[in-house]
N, C-alpha and C positions, 0 to 999 in steps of 0.2 A: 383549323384554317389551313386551307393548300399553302404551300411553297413555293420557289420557284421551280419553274420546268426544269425537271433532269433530261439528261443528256444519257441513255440505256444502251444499253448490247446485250440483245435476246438470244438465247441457246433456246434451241426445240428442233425438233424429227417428225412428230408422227402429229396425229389430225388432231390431237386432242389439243395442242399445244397453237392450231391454227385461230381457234378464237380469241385469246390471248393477247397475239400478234396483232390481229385485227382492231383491235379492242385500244391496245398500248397505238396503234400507228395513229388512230383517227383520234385522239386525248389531245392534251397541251403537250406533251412530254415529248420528244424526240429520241426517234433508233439511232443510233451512228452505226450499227451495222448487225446482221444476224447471222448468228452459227448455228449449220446445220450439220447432221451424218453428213459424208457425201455421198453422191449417187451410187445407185446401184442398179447391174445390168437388168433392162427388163426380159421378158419371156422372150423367144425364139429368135433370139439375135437380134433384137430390136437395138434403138442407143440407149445410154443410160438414162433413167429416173430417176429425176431430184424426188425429197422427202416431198412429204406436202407441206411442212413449212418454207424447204426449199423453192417450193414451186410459187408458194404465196407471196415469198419475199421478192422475190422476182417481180410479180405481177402491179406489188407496190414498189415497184422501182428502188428499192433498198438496194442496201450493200450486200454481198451473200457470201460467207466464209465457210468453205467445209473442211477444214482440216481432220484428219483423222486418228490423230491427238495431239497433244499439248504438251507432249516431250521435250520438242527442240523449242531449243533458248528465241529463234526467230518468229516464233509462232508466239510465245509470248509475249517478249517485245510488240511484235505488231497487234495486239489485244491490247496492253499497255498506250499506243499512240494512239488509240479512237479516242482515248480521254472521258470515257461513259465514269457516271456520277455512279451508277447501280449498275448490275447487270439480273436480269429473270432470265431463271431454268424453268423451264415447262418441258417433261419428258422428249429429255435430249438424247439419250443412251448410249454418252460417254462418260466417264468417271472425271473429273476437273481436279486436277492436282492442288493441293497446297498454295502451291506457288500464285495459282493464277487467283485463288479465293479471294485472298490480300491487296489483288488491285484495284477493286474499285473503292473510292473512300466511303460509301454504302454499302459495301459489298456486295453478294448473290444472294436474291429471293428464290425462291423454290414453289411450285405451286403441285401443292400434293394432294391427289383426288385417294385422301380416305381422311379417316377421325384419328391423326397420332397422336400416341405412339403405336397403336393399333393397325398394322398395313404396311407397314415400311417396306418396300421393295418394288420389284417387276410388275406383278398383276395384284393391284389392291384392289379393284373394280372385281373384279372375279371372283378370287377369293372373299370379299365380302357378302358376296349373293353365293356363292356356294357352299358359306358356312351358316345361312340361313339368318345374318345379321340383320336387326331390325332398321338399323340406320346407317348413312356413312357419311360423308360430306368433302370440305372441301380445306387446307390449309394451307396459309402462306408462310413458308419458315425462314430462316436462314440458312443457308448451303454451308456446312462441315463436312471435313473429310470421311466420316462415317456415316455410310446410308443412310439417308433422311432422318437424321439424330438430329436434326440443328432445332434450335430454336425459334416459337411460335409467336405471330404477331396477331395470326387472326382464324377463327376457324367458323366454318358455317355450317350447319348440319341440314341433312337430307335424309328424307323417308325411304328406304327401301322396300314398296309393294309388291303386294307378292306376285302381280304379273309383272314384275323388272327383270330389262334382257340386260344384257351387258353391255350392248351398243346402244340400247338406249337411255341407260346410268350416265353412260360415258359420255355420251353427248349434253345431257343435263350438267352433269358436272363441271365438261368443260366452259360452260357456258358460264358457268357459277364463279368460275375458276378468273373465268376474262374478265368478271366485273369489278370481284375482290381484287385481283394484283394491280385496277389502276386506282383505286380507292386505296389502299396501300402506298401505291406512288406519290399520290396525293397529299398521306398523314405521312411519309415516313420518317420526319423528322420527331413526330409525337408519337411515334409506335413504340408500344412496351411489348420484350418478349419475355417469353415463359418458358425456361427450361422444360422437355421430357423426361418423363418419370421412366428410362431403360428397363425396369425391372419388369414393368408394363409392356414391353414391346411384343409386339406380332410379326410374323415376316413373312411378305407374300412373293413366296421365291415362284419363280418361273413359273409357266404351264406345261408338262412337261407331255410328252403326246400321247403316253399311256392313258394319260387323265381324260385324255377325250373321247374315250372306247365306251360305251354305254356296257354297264356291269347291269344288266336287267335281275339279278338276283336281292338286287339294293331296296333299301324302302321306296314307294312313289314320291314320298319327299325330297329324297336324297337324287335320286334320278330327274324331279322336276329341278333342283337346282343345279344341279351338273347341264344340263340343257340348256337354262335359261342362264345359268352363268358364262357360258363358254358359245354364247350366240353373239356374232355371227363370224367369231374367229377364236379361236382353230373353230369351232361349230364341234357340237359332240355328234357322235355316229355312232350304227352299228350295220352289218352285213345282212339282205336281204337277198335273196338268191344269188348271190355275187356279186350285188350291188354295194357301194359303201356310199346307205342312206345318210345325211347330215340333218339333223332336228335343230330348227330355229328357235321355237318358240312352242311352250305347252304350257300346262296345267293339270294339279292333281285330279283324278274322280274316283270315282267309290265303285271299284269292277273288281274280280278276282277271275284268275288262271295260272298256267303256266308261266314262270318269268319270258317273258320276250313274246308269246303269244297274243296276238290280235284278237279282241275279245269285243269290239264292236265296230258296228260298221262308220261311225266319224273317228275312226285312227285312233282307238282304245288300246296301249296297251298293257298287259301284266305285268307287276310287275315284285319282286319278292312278299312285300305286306303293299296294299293298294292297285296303282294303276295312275298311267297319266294317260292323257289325251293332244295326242302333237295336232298344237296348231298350224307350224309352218314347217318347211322342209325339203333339199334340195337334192337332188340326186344328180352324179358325176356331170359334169361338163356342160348342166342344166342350171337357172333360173331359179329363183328361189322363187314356192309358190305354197298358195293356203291350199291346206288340207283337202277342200274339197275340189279345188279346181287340179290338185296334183290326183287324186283319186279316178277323176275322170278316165286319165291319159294311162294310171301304171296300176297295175289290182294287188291289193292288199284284200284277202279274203280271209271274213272270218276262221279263226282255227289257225291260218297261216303264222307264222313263226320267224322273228327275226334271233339271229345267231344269238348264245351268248358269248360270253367275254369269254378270251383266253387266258 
């Protein structure tokens, strides 16, 4: 049976964390206010852009906080006066001190897009479909001082197919993400959690930009998930006549050549054992577009060779 309405203070940054928001605003529950990063300058001297949750909260007439951390005693203090019953993290990518865990008498939910202890970190979206896992999902835990260690009230699981991009994981997930934390809000007085087993853990540290260089000497499975994982940011790539191609979206097929070698005319290429076939794919300061309608416009000829890795 629900409770009464809490009174929250939502932390979130980036888009994954916008459905969430949406989700907690339009419930019974009530924001008293949202922290975001702050802005940051846009391209060629434009003014600054808010996060997209920034931008969200705004558009729902919330409160919008971007301090750029939680050091000074005033910044807490005023987190403290909003008087929120709970407070949800949804990838905020600030670290939240000790100090401030403690104020709300619910404390901070977490809403973490992988299966922990499995993923704790930066890119668990990624790294999941890069390590060729069969599943991942979704958790909502308690927020402790050490990276997504807290404990578990609810966890959902999610198929990873093997045409899964990582923008459109992330998007599922979030989704998944926005439903469980106000079902959460709803029980949270009946929520049991579940210590992580540490000993268990994964850690999905950064993406680092090495990782996005197409290694064509690799298996075609290894190359098909490096792709499909890292679509459509950073995007993995490799050099074509001096081009730095970016591959959205492919799949394995059954070709052999030279690693990096174009070995059919639908965007076959070689590659260590196998071959994948890039469905999508964008070149510099271009639209991202399907195989064949990019074919038209830029020749990839059979035999032709894209760079390998350095």
């Amino acid at each position: 049976m629900a409770g009464a309405p809490l009174r929250i203070a939502f932390f979130g940054s980036s888009e994954f964390a916008v459905p969430s928001l949406d989700s907690i605003s339009s419930s019974r529950h009530e924001i008293a206010c949202v922290y975001s990063q702050p802005p940051k300058p846009a391209r060629r001297g434009r003014k600054e852009r808010q996060t997209p949750v920034g931008a969200r909260a705004l558009e729902l007439g919330l409160e919008l906080r971007c301090p750029e951390s939680f050091a000074e005693d005033r910044i807490r203090e005023n987190f403290s006066a909003t008087a929120a019953d709970v407070a949800v993290v949804a990838a905020y990518g600030i670290i939240l001190p000790k100090k401030l865990l403690i104020v709300p008498r619910l404390g901070f939910l977490n809403i973490h897009p992988s299966l922990l202890p499995r993923w704790r970190g930066a890119a668990p979206i990624q790294r999941a479909i890069m390590a060729g896992d069969a599943e991942t999902g979704v958790c909502i835990m308690k927020v402790e001082p050490c990276l997504d260690s807290g404990q578990i009230c609810m966890k959902k699981f999610v198929r990873i197919g093997s045409n899964a991009t990582a923008s459109r994981l992330h998007d599922q997930l979030a989704r998944l993400g926005s439903a469980m934390i106000v079902e959460a809000l709803d029980r949270i007085i009946d929520l049991e959690f579940t210590p992580q087993l540490d000993r268990e853990a994964v850690y999905a540290k950064k993406i680092e930009k090495y990782e996005s260089r197409v290694d064509w000497s690799r298996s075609s499975a290894e190359v098909d998930r490096q792709i499909r994982g890292l679509s459509a940011v950073p995007g993995a790539w490799s050099l074509f006549n001096g081009d730095r191609i970016k591959f959205l979206d492919s799949r394995v097929a059954k070709a052999t050549g030279r690693p990096g070698e174009v070995v059919a005319e639908n965007l076959t290429i070689a590659c260590g054992t196998g071959a994948v076939r890039i469905l999508r794919l964008q070149r510099p300061s271009k639209r991202p577009m399907e195989a064949g309608e990019f074919l038209r416009g830029y020749r990839l000829p059979i035999g032709s060779h894209f760079d390998a890795a350095r």
